[in-house]
Backbone of each chain as ProteinMPNN parsed JSONL, in Angstrom:
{"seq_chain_A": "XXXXXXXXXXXXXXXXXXXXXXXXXXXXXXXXXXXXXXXXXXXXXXXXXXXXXXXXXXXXXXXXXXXXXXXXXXXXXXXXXXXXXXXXXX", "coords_chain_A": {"N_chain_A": [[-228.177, -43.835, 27.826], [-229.56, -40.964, 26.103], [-228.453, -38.3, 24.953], [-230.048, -36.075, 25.048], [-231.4, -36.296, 26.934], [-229.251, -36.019, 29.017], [-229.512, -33.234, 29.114], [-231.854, -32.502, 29.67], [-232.332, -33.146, 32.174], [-230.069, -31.948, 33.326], [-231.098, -29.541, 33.302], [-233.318, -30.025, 34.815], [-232.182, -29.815, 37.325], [-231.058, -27.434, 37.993], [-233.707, -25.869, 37.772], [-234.334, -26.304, 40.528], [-232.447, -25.275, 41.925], [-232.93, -22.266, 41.559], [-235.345, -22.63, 42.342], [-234.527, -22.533, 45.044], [-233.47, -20.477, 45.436], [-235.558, -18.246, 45.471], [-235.681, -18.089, 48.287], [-234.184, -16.444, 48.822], [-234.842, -13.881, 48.149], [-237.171, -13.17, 48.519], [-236.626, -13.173, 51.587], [-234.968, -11.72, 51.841], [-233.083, -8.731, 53.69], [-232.25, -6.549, 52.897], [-232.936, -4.258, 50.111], [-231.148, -4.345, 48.203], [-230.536, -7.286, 48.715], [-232.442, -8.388, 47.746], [-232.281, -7.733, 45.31], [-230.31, -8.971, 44.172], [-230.773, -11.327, 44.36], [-233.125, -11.869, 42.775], [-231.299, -11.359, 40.169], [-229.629, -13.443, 40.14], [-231.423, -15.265, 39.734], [-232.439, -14.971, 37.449], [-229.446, -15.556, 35.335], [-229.592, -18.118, 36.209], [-232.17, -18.687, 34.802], [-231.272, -18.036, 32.34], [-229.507, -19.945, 31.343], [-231.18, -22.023, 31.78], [-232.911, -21.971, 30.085], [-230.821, -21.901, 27.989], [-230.322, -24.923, 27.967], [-232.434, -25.97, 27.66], [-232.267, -25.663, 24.812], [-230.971, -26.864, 24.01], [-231.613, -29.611, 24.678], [-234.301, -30.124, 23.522], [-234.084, -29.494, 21.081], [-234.272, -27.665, 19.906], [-233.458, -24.715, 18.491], [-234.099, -21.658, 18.332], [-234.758, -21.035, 20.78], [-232.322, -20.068, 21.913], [-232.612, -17.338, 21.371], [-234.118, -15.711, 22.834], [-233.132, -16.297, 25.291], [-230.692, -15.027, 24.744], [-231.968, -12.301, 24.873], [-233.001, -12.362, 27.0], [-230.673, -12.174, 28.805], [-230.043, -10.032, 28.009], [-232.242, -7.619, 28.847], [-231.913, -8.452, 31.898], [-229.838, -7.669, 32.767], [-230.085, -5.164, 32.861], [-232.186, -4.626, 33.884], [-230.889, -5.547, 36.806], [-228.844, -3.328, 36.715], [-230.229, -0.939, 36.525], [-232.338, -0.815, 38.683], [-229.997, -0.613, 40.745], [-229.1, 1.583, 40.402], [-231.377, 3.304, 40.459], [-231.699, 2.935, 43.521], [-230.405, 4.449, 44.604], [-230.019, 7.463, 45.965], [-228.791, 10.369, 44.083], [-227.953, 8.992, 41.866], [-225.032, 7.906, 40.181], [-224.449, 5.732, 40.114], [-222.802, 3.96, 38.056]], "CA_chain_A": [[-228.856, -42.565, 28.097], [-229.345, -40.239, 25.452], [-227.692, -36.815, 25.654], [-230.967, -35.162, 25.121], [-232.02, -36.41, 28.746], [-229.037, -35.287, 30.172], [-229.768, -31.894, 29.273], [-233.441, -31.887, 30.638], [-232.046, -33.675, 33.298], [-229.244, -30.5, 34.009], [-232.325, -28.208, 33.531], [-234.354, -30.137, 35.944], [-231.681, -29.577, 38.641], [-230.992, -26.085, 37.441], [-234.865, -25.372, 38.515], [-234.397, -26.998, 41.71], [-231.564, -24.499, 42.437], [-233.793, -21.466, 41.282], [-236.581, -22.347, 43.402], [-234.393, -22.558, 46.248], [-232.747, -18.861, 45.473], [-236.153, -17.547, 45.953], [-235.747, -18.221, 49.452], [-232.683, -14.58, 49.602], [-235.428, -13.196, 47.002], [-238.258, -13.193, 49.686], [-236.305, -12.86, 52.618], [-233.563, -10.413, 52.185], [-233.543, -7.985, 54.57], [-232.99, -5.288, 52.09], [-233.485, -3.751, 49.081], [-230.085, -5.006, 47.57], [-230.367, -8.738, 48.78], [-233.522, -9.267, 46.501], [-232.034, -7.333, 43.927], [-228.695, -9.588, 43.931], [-231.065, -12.717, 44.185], [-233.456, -11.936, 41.077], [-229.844, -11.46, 39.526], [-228.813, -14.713, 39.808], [-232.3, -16.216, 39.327], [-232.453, -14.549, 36.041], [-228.415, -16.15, 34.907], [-230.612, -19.476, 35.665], [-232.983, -18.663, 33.929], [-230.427, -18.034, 30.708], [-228.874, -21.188, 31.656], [-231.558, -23.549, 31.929], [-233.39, -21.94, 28.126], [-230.326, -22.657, 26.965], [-230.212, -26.289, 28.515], [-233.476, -26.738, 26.572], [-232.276, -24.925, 23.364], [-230.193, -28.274, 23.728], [-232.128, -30.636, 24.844], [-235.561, -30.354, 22.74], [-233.334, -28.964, 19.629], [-235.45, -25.816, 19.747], [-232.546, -23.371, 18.681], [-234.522, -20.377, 18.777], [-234.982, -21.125, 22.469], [-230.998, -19.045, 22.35], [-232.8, -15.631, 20.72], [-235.214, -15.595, 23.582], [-232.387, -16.711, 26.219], [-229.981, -13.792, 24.565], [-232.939, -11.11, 24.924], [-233.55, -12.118, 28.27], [-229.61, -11.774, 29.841], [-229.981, -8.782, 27.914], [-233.054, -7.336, 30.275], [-231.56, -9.108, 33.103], [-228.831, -7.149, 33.07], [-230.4, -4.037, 32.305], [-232.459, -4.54, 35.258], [-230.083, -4.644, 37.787], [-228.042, -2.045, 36.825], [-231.332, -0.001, 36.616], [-232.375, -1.103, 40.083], [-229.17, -0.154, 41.68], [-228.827, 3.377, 40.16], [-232.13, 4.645, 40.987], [-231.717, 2.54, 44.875], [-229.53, 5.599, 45.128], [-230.807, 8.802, 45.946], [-228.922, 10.705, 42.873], [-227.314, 8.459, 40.526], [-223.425, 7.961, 40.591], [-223.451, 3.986, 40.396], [-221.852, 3.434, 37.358]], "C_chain_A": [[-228.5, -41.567, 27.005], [-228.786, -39.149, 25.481], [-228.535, -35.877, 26.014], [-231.625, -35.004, 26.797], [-231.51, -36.301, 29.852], [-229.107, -33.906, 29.912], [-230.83, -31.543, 29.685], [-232.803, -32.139, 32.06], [-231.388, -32.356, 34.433], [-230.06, -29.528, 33.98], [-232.897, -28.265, 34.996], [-233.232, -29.381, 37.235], [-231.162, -27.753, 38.885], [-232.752, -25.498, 38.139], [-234.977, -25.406, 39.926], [-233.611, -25.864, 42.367], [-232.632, -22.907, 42.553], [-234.238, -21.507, 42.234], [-235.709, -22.426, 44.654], [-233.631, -21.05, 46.748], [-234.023, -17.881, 45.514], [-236.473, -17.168, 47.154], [-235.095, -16.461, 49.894], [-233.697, -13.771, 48.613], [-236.819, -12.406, 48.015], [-237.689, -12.657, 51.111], [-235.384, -12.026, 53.292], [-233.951, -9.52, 52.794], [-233.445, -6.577, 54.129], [-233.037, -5.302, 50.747], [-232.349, -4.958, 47.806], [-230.017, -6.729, 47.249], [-231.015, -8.785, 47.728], [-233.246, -8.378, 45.707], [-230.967, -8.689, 43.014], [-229.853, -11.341, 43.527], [-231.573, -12.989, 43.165], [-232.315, -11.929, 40.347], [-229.88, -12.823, 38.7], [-230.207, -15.353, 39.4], [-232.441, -15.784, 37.961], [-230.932, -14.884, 35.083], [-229.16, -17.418, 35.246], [-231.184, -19.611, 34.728], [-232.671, -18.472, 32.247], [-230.17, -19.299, 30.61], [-230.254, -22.569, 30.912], [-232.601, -23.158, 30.404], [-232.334, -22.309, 27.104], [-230.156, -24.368, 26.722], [-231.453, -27.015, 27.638], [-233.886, -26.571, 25.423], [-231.649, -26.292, 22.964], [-230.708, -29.534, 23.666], [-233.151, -31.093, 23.657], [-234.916, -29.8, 21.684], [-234.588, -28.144, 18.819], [-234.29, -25.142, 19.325], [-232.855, -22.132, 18.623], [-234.994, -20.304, 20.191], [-233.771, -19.727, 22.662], [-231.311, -17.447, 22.436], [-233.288, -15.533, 21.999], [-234.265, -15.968, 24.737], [-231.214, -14.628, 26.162], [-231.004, -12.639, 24.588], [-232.549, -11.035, 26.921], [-232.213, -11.782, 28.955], [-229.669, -10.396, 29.581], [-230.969, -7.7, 29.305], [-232.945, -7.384, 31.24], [-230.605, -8.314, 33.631], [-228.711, -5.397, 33.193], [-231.443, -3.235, 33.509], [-231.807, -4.631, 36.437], [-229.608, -3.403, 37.688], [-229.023, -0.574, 36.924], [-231.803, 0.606, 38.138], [-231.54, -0.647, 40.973], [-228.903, 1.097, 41.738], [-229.985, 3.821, 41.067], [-232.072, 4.385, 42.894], [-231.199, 3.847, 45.196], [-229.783, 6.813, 44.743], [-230.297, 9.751, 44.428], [-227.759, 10.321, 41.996], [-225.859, 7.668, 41.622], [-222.884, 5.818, 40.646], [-222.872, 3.202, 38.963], [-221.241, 4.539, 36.62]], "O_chain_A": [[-227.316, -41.257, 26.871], [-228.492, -39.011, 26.668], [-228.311, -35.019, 26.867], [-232.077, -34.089, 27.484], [-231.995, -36.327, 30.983], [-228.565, -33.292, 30.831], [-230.994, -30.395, 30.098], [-232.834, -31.286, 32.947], [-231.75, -31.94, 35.534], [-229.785, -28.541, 34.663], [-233.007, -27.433, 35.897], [-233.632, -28.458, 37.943], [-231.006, -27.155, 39.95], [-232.737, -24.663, 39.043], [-235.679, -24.583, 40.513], [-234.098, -25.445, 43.417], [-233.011, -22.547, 43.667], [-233.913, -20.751, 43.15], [-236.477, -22.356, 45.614], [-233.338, -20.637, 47.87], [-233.734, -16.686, 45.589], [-237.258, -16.251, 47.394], [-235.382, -15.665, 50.789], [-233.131, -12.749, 48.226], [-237.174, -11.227, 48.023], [-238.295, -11.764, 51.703], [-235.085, -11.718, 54.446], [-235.142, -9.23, 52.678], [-234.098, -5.632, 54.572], [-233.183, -6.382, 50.175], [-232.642, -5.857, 47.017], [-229.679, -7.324, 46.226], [-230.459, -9.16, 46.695], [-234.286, -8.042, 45.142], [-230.923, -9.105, 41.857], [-229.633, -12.174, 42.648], [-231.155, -13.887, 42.435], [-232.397, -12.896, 39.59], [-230.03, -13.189, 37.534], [-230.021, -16.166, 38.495], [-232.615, -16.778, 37.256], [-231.088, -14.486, 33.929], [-229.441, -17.946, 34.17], [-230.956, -20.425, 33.833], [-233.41, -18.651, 31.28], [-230.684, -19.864, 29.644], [-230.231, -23.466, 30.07], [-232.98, -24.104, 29.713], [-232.493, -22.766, 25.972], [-229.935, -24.938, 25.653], [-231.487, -28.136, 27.129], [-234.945, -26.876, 24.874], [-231.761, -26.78, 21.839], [-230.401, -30.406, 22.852], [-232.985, -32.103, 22.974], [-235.912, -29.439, 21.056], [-235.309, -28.086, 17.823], [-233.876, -24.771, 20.423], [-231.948, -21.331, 18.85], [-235.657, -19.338, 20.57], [-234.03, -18.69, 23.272], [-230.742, -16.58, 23.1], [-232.355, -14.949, 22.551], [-235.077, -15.92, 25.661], [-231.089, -13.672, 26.928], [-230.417, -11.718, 24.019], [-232.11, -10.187, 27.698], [-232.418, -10.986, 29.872], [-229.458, -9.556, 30.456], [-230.495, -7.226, 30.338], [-233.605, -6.621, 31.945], [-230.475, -8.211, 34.851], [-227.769, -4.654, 33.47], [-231.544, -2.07, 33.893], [-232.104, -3.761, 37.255], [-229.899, -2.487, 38.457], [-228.641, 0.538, 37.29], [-231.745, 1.734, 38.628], [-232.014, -0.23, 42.029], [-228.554, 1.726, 42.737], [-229.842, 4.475, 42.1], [-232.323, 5.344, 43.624], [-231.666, 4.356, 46.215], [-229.805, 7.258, 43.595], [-231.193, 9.928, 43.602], [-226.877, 11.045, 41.534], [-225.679, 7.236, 42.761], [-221.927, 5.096, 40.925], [-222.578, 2.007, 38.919], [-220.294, 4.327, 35.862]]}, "seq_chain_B": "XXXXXXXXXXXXXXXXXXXXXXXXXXXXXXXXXXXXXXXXXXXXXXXXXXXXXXXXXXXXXXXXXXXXXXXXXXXXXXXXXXXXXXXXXXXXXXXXXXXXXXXXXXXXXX", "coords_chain_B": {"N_chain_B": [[-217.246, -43.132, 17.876], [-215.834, -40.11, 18.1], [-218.147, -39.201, 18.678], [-218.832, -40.483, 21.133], [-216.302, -39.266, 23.072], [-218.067, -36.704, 22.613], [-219.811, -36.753, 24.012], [-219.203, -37.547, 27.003], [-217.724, -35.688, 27.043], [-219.384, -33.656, 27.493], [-220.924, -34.007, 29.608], [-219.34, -33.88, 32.0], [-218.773, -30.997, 31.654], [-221.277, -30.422, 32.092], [-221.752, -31.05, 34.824], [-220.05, -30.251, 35.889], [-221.052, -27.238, 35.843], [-223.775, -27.763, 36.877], [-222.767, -27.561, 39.999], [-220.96, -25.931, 40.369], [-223.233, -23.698, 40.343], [-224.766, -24.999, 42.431], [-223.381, -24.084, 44.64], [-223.293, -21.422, 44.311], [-225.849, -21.12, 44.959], [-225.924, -22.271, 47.368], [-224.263, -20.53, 48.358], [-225.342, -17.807, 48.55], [-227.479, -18.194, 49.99], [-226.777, -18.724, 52.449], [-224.556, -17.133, 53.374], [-223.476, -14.083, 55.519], [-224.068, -11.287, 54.697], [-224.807, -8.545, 52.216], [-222.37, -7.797, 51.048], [-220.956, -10.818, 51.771], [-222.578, -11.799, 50.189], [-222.682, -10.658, 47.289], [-220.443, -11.022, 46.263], [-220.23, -14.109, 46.262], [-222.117, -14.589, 44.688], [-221.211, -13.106, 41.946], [-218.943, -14.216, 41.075], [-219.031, -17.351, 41.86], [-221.258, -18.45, 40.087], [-221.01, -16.755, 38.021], [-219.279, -18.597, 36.652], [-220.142, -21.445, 36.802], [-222.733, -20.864, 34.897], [-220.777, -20.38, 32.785], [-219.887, -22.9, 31.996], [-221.947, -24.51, 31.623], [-223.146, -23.554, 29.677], [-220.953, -23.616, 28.217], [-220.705, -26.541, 27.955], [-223.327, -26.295, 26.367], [-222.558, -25.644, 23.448], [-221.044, -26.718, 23.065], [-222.348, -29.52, 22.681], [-223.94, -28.777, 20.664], [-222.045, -28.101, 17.886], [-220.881, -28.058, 14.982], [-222.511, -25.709, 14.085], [-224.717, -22.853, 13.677], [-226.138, -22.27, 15.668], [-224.003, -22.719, 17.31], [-222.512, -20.512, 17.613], [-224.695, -18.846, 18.737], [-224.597, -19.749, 21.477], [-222.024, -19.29, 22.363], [-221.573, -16.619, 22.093], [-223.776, -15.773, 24.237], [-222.572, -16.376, 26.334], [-219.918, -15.158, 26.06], [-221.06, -12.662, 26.734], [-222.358, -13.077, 29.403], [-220.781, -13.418, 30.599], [-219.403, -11.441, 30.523], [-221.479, -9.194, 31.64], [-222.671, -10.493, 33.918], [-220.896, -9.989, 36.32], [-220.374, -6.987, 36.211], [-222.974, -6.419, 36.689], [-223.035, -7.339, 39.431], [-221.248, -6.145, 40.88], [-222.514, -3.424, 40.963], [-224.657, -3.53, 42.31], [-223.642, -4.255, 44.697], [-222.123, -2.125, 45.343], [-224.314, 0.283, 45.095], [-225.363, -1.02, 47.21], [-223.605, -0.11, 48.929], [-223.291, 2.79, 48.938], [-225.789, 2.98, 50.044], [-225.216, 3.296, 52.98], [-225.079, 0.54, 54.002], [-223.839, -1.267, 56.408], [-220.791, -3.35, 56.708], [-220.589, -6.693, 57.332], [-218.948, -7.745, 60.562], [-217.007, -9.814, 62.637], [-216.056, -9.317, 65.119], [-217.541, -7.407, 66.105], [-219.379, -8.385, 67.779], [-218.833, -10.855, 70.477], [-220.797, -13.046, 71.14], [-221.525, -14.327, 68.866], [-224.033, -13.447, 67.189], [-225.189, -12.926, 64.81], [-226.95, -11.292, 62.577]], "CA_chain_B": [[-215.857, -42.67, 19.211], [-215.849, -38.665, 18.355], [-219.649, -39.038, 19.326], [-218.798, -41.128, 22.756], [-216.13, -38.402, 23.719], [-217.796, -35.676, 22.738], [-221.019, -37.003, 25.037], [-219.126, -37.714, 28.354], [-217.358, -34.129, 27.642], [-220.904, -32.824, 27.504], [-221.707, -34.448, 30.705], [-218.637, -33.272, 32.561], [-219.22, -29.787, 31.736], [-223.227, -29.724, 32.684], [-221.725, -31.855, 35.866], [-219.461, -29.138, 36.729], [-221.878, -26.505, 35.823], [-224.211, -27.902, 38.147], [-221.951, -27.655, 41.109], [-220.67, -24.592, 41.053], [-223.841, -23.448, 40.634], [-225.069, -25.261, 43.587], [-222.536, -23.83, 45.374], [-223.63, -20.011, 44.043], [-227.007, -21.079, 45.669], [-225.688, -22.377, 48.884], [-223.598, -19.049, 49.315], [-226.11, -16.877, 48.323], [-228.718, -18.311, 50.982], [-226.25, -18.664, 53.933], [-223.584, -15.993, 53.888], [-224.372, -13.362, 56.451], [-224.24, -10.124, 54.259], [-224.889, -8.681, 51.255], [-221.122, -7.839, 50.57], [-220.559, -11.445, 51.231], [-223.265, -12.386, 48.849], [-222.557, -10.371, 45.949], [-218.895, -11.81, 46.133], [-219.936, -15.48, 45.61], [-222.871, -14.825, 43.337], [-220.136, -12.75, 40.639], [-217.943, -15.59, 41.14], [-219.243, -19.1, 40.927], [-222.69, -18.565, 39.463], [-220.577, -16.862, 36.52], [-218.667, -19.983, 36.303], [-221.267, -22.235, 36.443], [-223.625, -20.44, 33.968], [-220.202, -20.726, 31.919], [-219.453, -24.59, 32.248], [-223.467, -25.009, 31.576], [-222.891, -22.834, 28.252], [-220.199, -24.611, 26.926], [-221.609, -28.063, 27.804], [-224.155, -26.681, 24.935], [-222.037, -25.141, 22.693], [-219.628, -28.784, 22.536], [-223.1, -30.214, 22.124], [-224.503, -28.272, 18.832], [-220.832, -28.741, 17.346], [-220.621, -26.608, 13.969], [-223.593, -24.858, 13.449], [-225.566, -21.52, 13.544], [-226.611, -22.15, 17.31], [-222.97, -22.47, 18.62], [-222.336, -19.143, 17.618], [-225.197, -17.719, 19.166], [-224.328, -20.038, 22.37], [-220.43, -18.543, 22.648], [-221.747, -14.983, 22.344], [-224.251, -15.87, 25.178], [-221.417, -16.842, 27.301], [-219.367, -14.185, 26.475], [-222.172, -12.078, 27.546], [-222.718, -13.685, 30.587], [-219.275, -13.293, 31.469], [-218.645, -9.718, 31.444], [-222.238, -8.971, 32.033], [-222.599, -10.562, 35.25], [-219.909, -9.223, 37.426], [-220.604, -5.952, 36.059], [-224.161, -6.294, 37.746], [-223.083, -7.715, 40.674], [-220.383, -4.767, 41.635], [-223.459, -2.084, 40.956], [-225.338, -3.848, 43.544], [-223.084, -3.912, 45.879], [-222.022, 0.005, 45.156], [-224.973, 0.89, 45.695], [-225.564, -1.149, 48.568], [-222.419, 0.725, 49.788], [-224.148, 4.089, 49.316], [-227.252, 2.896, 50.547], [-225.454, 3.156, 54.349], [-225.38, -0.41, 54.653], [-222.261, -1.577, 57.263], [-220.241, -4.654, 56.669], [-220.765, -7.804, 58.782], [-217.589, -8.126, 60.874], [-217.451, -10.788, 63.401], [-215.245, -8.704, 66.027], [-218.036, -6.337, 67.036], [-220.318, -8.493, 69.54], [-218.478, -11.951, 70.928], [-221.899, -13.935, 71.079], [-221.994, -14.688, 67.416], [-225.512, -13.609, 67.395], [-225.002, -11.748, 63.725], [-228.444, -11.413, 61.655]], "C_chain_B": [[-215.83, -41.497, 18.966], [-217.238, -38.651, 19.005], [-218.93, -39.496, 20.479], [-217.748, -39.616, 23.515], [-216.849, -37.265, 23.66], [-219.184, -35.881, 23.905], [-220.026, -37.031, 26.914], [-218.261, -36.11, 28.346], [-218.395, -33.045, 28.263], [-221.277, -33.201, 28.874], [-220.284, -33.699, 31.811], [-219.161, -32.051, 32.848], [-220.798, -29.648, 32.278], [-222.372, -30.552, 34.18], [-221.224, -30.388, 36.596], [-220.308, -27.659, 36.668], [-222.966, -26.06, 36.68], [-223.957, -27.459, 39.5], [-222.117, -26.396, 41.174], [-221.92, -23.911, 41.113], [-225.02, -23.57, 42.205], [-224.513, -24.078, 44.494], [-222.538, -22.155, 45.694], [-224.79, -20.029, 44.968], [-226.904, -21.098, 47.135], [-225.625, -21.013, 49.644], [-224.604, -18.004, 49.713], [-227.357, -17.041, 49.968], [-227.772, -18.005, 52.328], [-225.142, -17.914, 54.296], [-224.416, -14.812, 54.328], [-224.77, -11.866, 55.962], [-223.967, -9.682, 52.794], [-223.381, -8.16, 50.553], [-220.744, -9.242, 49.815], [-221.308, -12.215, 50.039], [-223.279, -12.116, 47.824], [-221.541, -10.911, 45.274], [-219.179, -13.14, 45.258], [-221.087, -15.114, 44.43], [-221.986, -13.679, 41.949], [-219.476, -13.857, 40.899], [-218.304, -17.238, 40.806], [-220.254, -19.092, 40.331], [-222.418, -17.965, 37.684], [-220.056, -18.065, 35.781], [-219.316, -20.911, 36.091], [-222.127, -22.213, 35.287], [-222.392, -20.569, 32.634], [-220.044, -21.848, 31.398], [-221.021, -24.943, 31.598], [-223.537, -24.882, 30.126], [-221.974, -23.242, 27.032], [-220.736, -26.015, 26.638], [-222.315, -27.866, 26.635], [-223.814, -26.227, 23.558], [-221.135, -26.284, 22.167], [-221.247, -29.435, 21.883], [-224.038, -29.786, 20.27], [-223.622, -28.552, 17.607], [-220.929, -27.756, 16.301], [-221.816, -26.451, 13.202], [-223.763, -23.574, 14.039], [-225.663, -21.199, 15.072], [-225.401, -22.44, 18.14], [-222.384, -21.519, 18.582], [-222.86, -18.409, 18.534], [-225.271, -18.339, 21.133], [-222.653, -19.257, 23.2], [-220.616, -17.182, 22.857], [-222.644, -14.558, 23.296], [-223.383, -16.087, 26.197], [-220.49, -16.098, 27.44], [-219.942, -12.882, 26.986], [-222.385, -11.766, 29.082], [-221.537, -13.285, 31.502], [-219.187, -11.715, 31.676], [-220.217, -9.173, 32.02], [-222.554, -8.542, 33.596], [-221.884, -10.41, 36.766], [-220.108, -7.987, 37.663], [-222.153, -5.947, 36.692], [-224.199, -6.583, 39.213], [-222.112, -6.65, 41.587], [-221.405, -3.594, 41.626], [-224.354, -2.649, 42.001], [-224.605, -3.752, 44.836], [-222.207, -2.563, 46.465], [-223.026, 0.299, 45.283], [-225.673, 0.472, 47.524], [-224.383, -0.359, 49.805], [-222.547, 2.426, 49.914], [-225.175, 4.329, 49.649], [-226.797, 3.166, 52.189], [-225.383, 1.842, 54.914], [-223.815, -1.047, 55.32], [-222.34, -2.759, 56.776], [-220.354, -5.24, 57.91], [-219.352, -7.985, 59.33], [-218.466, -8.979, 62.088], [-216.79, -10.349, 65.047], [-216.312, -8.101, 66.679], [-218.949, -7.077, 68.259], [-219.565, -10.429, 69.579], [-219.829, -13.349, 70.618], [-222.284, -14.977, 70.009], [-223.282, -14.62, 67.021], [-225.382, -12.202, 66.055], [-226.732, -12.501, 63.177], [-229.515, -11.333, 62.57]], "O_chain_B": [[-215.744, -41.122, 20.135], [-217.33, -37.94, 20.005], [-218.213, -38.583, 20.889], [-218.298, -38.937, 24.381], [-216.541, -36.487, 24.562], [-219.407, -34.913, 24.633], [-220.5, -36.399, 27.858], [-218.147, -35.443, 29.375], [-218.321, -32.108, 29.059], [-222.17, -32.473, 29.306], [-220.721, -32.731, 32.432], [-219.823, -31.8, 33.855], [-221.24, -28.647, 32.842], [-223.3, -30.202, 34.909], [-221.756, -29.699, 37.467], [-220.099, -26.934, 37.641], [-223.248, -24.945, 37.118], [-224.887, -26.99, 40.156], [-223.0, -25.761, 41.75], [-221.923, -23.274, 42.167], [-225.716, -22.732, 42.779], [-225.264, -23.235, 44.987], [-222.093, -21.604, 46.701], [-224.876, -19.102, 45.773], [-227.462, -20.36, 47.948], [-226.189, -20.502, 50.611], [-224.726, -17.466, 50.813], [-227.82, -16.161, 50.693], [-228.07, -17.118, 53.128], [-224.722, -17.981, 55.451], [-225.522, -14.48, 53.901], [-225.611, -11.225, 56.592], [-223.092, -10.248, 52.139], [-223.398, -8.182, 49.322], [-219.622, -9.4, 49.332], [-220.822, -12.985, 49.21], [-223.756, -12.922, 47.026], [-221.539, -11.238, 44.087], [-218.742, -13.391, 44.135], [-220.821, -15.416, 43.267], [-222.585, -13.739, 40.875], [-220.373, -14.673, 40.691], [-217.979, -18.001, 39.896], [-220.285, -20.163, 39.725], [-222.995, -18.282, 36.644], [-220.321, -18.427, 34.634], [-219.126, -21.412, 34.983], [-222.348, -23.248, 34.658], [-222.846, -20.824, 31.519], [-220.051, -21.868, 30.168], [-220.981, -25.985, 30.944], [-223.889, -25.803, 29.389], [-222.031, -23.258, 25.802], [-221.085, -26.517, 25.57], [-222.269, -28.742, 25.771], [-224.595, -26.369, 22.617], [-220.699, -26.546, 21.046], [-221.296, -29.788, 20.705], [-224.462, -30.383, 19.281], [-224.049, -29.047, 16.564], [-221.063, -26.584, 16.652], [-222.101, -26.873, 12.082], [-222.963, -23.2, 14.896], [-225.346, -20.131, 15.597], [-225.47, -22.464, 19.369], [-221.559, -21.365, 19.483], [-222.243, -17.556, 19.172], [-225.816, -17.637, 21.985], [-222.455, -18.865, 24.351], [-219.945, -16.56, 23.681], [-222.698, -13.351, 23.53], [-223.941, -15.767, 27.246], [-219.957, -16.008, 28.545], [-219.242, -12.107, 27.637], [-222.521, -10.721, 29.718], [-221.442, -12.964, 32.687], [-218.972, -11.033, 32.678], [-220.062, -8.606, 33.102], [-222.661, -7.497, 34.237], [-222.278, -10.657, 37.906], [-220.111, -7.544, 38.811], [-222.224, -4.959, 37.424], [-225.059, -6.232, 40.02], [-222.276, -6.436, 42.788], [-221.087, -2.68, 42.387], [-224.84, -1.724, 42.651], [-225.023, -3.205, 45.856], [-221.827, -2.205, 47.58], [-222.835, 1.194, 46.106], [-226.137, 1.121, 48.461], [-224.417, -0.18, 51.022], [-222.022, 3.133, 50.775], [-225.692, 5.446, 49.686], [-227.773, 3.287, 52.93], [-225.562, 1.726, 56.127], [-222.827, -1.213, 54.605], [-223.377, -3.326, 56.432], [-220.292, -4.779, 59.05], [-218.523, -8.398, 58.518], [-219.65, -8.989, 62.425], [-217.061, -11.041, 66.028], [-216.228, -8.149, 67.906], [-219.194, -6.576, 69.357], [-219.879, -11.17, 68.647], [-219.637, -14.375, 69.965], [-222.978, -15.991, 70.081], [-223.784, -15.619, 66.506], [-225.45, -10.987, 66.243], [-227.325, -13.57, 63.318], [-230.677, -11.394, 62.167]]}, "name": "protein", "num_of_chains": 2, "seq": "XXXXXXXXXXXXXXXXXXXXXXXXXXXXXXXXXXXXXXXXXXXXXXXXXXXXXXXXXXXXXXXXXXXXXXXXXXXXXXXXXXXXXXXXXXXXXXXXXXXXXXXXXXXXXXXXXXXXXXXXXXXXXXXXXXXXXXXXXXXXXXXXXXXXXXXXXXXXXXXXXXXXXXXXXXXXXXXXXXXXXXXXXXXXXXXXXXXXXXXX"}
């Protein structure tokens, strides 16, 4: 087994996880849950571009992986400030 | 033989990567509040997304792209904690009570 196919391979199951974290994304009962869940589905989503920066020996897959934690991260912390009437969360 | 170890190291690390990530997913779906869910998702889902990160950073070996894999990872690392305590600060000025298991006998939480 090549190495390349276990890194699609750790993607594939990496998606599998994802789609099953849209479940607290959909169903949280507030504001916070589906903030916390896009979170983590968006550290997947770094994860598994880099999994196929590896696999398909794309390495500009990483620029486009490092943008996106950037955003990712930029959006929560966005999300949680304004959740709160005036400011004060970081 | 540096190729053969450095392949089953590579598989370790995405193995364990996997996991804990699992394990970020599990929590995340079935712990009863968003305290305890911010807890495990800063905690093993960083770890995981770390273990996943090195797995590809052993696999590129010395080039250009394991640079920009290590500085994704150190990223990741302080990043994601630091998002996951502003969620749950504000969920703590949003009014929202902690789940305790003391207040109704029944176990009839959620």
């Amino acid at each position: 087994m090549a190495i390349e196919e276990v890194f699609i391979a750790a993607a594939a199951l990496f998606v599998v996880l994802a789609i099953m974290m849209f479940y607290r994304a959909v169903a949280g009962p507030t504001t916070q849950d589906r903030l916390l869940a896009v979170n983590v589905l968006g550290t997947n989503t770094v994860v598994i571009l880099a999994l196929l920066a590896a696999g398909l020996d794309q390495a500009w897959f990483l620029d486009v992986a490092l943008i996106y934690a950037l955003l990712n991260f930029l959006m929560a912390v966005a999300i949680s400030k304004f959740t709160v009437e005036r400011g004060g969360v970081l | 033989m540096i190729e053969t170890i450095r392949f089953w190291v590579v598989v370790a690390l995405l193995g364990l990567g996997v996991f804990f990530t699992f394990v970020s997913t599990v929590g995340v779906i079935r712990l009863p509040d968003i305290y305890a869910r911010a807890h495990t998702a800063s905690q093993t889902d960083t770890l995981g997304a770390g273990f996943a990160l090195a797995g590809v950073a052993v696999a590129f070996g010395w080039q250009h792209a394991a640079v920009y894999t290590v500085l994704l990872l150190f990223f990741v690392f302080i990043t994601n904690p630091t998002a996951a305590h502003a969620i749950a600060r504000s969920a703590a000025e949003s009014g929202i009570e902690p789940w305790t298991n003391d207040a109704d006998e029944d176990g009839d939480s959620q």
